[in-house]
C-alpha positions as a LaTeX table, in Angstrom:
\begin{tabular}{lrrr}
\hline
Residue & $x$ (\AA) & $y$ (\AA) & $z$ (\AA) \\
\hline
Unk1 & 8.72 & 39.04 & 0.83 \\
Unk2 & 4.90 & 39.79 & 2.12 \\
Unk3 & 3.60 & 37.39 & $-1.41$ \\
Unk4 & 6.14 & 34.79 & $-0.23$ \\
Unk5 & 5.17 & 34.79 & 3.11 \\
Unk6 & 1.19 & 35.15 & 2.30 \\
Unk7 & 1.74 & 32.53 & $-0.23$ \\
Unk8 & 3.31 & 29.73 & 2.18 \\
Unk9 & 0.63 & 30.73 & 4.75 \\
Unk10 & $-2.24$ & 29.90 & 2.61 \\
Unk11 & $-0.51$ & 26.79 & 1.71 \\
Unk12 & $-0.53$ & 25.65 & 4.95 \\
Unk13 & $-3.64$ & 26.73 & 5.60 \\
Unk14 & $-5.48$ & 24.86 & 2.82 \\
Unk15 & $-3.36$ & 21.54 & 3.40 \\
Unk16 & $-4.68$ & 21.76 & 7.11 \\
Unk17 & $-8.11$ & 21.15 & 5.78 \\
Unk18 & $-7.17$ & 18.52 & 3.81 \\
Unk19 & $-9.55$ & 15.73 & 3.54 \\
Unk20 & $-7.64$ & 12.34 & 5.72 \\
Unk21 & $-8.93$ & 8.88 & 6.16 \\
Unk22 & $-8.22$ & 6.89 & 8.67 \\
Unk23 & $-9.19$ & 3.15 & 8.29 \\
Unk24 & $-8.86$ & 1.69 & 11.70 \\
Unk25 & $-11.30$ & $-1.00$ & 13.76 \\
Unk26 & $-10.75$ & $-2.08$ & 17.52 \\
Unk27 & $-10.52$ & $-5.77$ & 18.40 \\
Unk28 & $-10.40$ & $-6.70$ & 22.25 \\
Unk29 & $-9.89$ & $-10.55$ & 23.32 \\
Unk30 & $-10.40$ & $-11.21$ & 26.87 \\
Unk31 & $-10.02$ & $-14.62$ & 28.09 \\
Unk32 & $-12.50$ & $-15.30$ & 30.73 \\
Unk33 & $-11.04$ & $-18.14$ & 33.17 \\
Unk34 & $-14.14$ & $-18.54$ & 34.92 \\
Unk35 & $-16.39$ & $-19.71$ & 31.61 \\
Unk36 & $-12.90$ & $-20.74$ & 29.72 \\
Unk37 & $-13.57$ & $-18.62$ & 26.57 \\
Unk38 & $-12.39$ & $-15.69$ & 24.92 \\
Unk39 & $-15.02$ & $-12.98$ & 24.59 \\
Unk40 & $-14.32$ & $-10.54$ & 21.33 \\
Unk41 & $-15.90$ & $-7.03$ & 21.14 \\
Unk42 & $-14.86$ & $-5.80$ & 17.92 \\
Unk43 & $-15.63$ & $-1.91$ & 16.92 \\
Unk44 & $-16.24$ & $-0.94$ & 13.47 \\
Unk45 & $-16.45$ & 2.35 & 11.56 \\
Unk46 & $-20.12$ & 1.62 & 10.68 \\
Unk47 & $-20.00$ & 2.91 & 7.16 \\
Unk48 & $-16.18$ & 0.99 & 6.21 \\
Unk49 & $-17.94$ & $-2.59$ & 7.77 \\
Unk50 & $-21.14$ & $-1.41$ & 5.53 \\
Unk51 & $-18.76$ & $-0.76$ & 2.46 \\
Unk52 & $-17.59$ & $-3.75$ & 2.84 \\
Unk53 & $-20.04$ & $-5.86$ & 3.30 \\
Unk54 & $-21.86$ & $-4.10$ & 0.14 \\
Unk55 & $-18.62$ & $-5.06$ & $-1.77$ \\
Unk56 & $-18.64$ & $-9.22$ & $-0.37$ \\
Unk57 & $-22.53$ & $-9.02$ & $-2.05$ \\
Unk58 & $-24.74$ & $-8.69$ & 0.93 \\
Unk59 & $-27.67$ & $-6.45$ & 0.79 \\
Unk60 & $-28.08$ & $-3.79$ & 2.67 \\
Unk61 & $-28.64$ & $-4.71$ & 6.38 \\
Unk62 & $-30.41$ & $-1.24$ & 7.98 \\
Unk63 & $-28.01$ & $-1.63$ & 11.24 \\
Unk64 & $-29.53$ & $-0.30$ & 13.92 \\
Unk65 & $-33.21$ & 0.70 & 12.29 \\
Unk66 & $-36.33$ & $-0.55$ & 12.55 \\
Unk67 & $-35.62$ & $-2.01$ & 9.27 \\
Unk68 & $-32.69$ & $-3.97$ & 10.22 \\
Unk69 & $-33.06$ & $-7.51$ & 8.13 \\
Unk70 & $-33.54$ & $-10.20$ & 10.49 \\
Unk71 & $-30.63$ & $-12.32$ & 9.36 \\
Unk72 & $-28.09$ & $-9.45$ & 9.75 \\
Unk73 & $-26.67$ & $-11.14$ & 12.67 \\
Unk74 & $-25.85$ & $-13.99$ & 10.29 \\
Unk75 & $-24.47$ & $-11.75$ & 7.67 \\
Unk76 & $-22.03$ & $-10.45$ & 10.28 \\
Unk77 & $-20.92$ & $-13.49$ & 11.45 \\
Unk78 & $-20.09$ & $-14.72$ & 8.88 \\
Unk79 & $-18.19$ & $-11.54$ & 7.47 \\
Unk80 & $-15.73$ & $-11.73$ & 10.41 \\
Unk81 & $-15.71$ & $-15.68$ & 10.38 \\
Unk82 & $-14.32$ & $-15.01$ & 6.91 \\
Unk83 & $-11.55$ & $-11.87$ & 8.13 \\
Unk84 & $-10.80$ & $-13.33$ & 11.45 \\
Unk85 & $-10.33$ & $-16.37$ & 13.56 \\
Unk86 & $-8.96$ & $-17.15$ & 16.94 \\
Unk87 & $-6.55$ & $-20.64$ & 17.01 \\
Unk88 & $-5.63$ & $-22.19$ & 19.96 \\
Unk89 & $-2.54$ & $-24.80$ & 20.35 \\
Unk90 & $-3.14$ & $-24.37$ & 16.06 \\
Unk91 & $-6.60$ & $-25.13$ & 16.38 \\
Unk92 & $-8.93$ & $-22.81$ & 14.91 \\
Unk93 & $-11.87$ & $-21.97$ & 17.61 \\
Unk94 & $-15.46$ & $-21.78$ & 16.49 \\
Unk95 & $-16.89$ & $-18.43$ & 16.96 \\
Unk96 & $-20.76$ & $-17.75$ & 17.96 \\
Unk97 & $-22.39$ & $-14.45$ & 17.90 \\
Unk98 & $-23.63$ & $-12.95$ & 20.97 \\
Unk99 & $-24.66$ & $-9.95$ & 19.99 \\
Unk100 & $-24.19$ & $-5.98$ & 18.68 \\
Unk101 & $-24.76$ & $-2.24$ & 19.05 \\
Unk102 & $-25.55$ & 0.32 & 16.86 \\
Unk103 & $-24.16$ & 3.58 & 18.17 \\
Unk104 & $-25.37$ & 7.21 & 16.89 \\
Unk105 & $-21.70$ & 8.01 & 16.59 \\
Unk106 & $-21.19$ & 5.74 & 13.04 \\
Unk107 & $-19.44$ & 2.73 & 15.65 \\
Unk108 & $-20.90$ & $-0.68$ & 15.09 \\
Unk109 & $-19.64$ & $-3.55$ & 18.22 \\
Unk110 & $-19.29$ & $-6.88$ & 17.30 \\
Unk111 & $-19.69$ & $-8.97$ & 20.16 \\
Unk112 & $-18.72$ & $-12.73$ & 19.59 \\
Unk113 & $-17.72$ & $-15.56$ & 22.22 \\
Unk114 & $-15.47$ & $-19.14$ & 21.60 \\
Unk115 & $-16.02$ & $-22.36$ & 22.32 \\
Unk116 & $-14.62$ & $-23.49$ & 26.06 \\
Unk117 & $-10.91$ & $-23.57$ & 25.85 \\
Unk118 & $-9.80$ & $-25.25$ & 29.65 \\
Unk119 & $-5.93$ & $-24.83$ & 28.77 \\
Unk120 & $-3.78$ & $-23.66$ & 25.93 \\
Unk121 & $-0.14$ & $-22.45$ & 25.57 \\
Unk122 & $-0.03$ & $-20.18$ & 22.40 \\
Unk123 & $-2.86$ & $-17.66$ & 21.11 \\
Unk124 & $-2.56$ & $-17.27$ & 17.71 \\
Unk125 & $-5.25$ & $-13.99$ & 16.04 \\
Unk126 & $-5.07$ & $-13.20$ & 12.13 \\
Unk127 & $-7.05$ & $-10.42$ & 12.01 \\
Unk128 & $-7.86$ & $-9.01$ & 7.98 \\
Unk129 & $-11.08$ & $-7.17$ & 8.68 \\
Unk130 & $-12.08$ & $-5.14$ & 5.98 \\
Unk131 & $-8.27$ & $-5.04$ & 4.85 \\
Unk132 & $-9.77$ & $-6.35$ & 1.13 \\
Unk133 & $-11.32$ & $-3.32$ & 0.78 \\
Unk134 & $-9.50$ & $-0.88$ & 2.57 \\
Unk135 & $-5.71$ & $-1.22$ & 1.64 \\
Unk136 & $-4.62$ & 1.19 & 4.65 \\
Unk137 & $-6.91$ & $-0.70$ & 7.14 \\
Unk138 & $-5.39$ & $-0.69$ & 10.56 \\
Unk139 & $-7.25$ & $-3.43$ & 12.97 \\
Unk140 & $-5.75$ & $-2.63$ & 16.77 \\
Unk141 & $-6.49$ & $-5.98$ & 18.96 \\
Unk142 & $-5.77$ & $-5.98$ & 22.69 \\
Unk143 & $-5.27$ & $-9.54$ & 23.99 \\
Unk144 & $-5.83$ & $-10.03$ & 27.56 \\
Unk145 & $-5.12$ & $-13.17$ & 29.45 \\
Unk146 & $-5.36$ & $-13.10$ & 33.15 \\
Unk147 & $-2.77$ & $-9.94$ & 34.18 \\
Unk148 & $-0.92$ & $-10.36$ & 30.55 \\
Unk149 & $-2.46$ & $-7.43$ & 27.70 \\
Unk150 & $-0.73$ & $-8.01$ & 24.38 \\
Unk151 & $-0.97$ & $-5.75$ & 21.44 \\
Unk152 & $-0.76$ & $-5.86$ & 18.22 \\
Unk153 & $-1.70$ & $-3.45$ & 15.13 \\
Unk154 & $-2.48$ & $-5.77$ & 12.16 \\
Unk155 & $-2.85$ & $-4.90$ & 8.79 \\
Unk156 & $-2.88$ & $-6.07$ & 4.87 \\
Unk157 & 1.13 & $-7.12$ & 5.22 \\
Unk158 & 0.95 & $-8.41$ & 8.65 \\
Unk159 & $-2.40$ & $-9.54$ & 9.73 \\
Unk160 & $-1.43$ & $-12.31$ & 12.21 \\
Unk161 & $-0.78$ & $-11.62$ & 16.06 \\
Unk162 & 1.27 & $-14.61$ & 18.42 \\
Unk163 & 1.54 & $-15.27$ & 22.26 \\
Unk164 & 3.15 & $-17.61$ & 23.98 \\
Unk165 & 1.74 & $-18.42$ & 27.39 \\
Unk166 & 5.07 & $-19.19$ & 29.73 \\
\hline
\end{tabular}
């Protein structure tokens, strides 16, 4: 009876220190009436968005060192203009880069900005980010339009998030 019971202890014990991945990134889309655009923050797992951009063929970037390439900006950009887009009344919106951070923590912001959008009645967001590397990628993305947040959790199977302004 004591084995048995020592036995399903340690069991449980050594599962609990298991090695688990999580493969997650935070999108938030906040239309700003005042400028008309939606401004995108998107947090990455530094080393997953590194991964994959190592596996689309870009060379290493140095995020956040003094050796940071100075076309990483570009690179990025044009990673998430690949694995994400914003479309308006089913018109895709142009996305510029305004910027990123580089925190100690191993979390890399994306911060990107659309063209002015005046007036629009559905918000559609297909969100893949890193999803062709990572087959358990989760990307959460908060939508919020005036007092109306919207959320979806996107992944491989269902990447594509829909609102319908009233």
């Amino acid at each position: 009876m004591v084995r048995k019971f020592l036995f399903s202890f340690l069991t449980i014990l050594l599962f609990s220190f298991a090695a688990h991945k999580f493969y997650v990134s935070v999108t938030e889309v906040d239309y700003n009436k005042e400028h008309n655009t939606f401004e995108v923050s998107i947090k990455f797992i530094g080393h997953d968005l590194e991964h994959a951009l190592e596996n689309a063929g870009v060379p290493n970037l140095y995020l956040g060192t003094e050796k940071e390439l100075k076309d990483a900006d570009d690179y990025l950009l044009s990673y998430i203009n690949k694995h994400f887009e914003i479309e308006v009344d089913d018109q895709k919106t142009r996305l510029n880069f305004v910027g990123k951070e580089v925190n100690n923590d191993d979390a890399i912001y994306c911060y990107l900005e659309t063209e002015k959008l005046p007036t629009f009645k559905l918000v559609k967001i297909d969100n893949k980010l890193l999803t062709e590397v990572f087959k358990l990628q989760s990307n959460l993305v908060y939508l919020k339009i005036e007092d109306k947040k919207i959320d979806f959790t996107l992944n491989i199977g269902n990447s594509i998030g829909l609102h319908q302004l009233k």
